[in-house]
C-alpha positions in Angstrom: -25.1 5.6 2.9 -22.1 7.2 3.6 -19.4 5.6 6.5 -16.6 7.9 7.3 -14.8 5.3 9.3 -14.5 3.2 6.0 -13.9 6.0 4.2 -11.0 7.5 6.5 -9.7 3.3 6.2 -9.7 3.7 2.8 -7.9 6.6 2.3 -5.0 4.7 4.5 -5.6 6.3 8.0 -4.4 3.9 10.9 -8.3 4.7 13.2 -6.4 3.2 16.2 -3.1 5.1 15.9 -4.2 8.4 15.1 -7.4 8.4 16.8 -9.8 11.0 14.9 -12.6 12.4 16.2 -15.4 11.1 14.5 -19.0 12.8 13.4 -21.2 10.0 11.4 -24.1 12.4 11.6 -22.0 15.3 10.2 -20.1 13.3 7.8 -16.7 15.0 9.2 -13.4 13.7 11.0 -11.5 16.0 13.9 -7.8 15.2 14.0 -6.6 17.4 17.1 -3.0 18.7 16.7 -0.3 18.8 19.9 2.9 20.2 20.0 5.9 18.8 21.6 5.2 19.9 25.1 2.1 17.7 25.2 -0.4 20.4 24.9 -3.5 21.0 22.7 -2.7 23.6 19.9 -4.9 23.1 17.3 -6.8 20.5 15.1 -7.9 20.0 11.3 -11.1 19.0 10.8 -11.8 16.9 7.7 -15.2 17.2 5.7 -15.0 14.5 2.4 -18.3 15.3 1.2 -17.7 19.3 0.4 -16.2 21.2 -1.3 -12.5 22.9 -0.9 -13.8 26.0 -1.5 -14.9 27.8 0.7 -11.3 28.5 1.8 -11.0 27.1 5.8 -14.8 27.5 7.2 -15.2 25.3 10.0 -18.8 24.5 8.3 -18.5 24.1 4.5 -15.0 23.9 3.5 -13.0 20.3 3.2 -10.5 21.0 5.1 -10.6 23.7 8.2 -7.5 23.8 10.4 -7.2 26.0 13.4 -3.4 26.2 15.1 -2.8 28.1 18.4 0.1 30.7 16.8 2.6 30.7 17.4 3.7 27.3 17.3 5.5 24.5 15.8 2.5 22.3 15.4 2.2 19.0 13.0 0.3 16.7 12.9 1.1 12.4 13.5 3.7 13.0 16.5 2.0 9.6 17.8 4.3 7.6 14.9 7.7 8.9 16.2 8.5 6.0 17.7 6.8 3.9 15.2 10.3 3.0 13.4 13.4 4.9 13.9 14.6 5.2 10.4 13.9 8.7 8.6 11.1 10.6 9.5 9.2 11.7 6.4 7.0 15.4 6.2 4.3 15.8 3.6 2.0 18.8 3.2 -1.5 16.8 3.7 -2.7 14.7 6.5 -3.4 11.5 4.2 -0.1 12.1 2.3 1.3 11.0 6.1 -1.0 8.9 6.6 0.0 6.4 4.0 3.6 6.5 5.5 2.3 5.8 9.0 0.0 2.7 7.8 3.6 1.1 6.3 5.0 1.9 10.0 6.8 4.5 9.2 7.3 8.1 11.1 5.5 10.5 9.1 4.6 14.1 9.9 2.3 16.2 7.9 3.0 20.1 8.3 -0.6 20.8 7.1 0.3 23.1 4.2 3.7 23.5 1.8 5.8 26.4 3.0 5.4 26.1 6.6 7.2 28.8 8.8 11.2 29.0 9.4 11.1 27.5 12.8 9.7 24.1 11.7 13.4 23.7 10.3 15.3 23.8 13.4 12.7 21.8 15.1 12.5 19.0 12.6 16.6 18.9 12.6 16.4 18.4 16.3 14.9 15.4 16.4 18.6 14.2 14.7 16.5 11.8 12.3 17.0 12.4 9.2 14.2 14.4 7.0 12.7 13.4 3.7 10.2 15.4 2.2 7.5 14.0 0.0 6.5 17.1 -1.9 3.1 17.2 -4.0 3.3 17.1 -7.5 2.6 21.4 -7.4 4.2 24.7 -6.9 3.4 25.2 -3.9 4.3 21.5 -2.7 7.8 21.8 -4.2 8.6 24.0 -1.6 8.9 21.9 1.2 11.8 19.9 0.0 13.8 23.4 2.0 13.0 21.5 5.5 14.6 18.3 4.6 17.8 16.6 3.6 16.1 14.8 1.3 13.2 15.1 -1.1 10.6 13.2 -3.7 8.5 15.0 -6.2 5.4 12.5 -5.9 5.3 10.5 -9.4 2.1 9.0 -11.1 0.1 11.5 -9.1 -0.6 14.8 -7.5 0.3 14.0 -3.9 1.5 10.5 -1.6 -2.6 10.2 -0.5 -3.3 9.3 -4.4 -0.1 7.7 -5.5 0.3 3.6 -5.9 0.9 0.8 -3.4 4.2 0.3 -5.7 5.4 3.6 -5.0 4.8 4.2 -1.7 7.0 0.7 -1.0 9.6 1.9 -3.5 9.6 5.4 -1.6 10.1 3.5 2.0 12.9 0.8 0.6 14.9 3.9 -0.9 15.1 5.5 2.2 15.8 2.4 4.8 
């Protein structure tokens, strides 16, 4: 029998920081997105058991994200004040989420080129940034939003990556 809840714990996910909305029947995890005002802009809804394609169908696809536009919307604003050393951005929830189970701030901009504005936002927050880019095309460009960047090793993204690394990634940067 599949358990979500251990499976979201598995995959590194702090349940009682991040608080996910949680289907056992449905076999699927809500994680609701604010922005910095405090309101309710979105969520991405997580789905382990199908498939990534269908590209972003609420019903059949892995991951389905919905974001009120426009807006500068990430998600894991709850672990701001979890440490105030560097705050780190990855593409993918559970890339962040590994981050934010060390107690660290971690933001995940829910895909790898997010728009122009996210720049000046992150840059306000006078932290600095470090990007943790997959191990892709597309996750390289992400390292533009930051003052500093890693190219995940060992693996295609900071969700798959070592215990080793992720505490080598967090000591470099203290």
């Amino acid at each position: 029998m599949f358990n979500i809840h251990q499976h979201l714990k598995d995959r590194h996910l702090n349940v009682e920081l991040h608080r996910p909305i949680v289907d056992e029947v449905e076999h699927c995890a809500s994680f609701i997105l604010w922005n910095l005002s405090g309101q309710l802009v979105g969520y991405q809804q997580y789905r382990p058991l199908s498939d990534k394609k269908p590209f972003n169908d609420p019903k059949k696809s892995k991951y389905f994200t919905y974001r009120k536009q426009p807006t500068v919307t990430v998600w894991g604003l709850e672990s701001f004040y979890i440490s105030n050393g560097p705050i780190f951005i990855t593409e993918g929830l559970f890339d962040a989420a590994r981050l934010t189970n060390k107690n660290q701030t971690a933001f995940a901009m829910l895909c790898g080129n997010p728009p122009k504005d996210y720049y000046n936002w992150l840059h306000s927050l006078n932290r600095p940034i470090v990007a943790v880019c997959d191990n892709d095309q597309e996750g390289k460009k992400l390292a533009k939003f930051a003052n500093y960047f890693e190219i995940s090793q060992g693996s295609k993204d900071l969700g798959d990556s070592s215990d080793d690394y992720v505490n080598w990634l967090i000591s470099k940067y203290e």
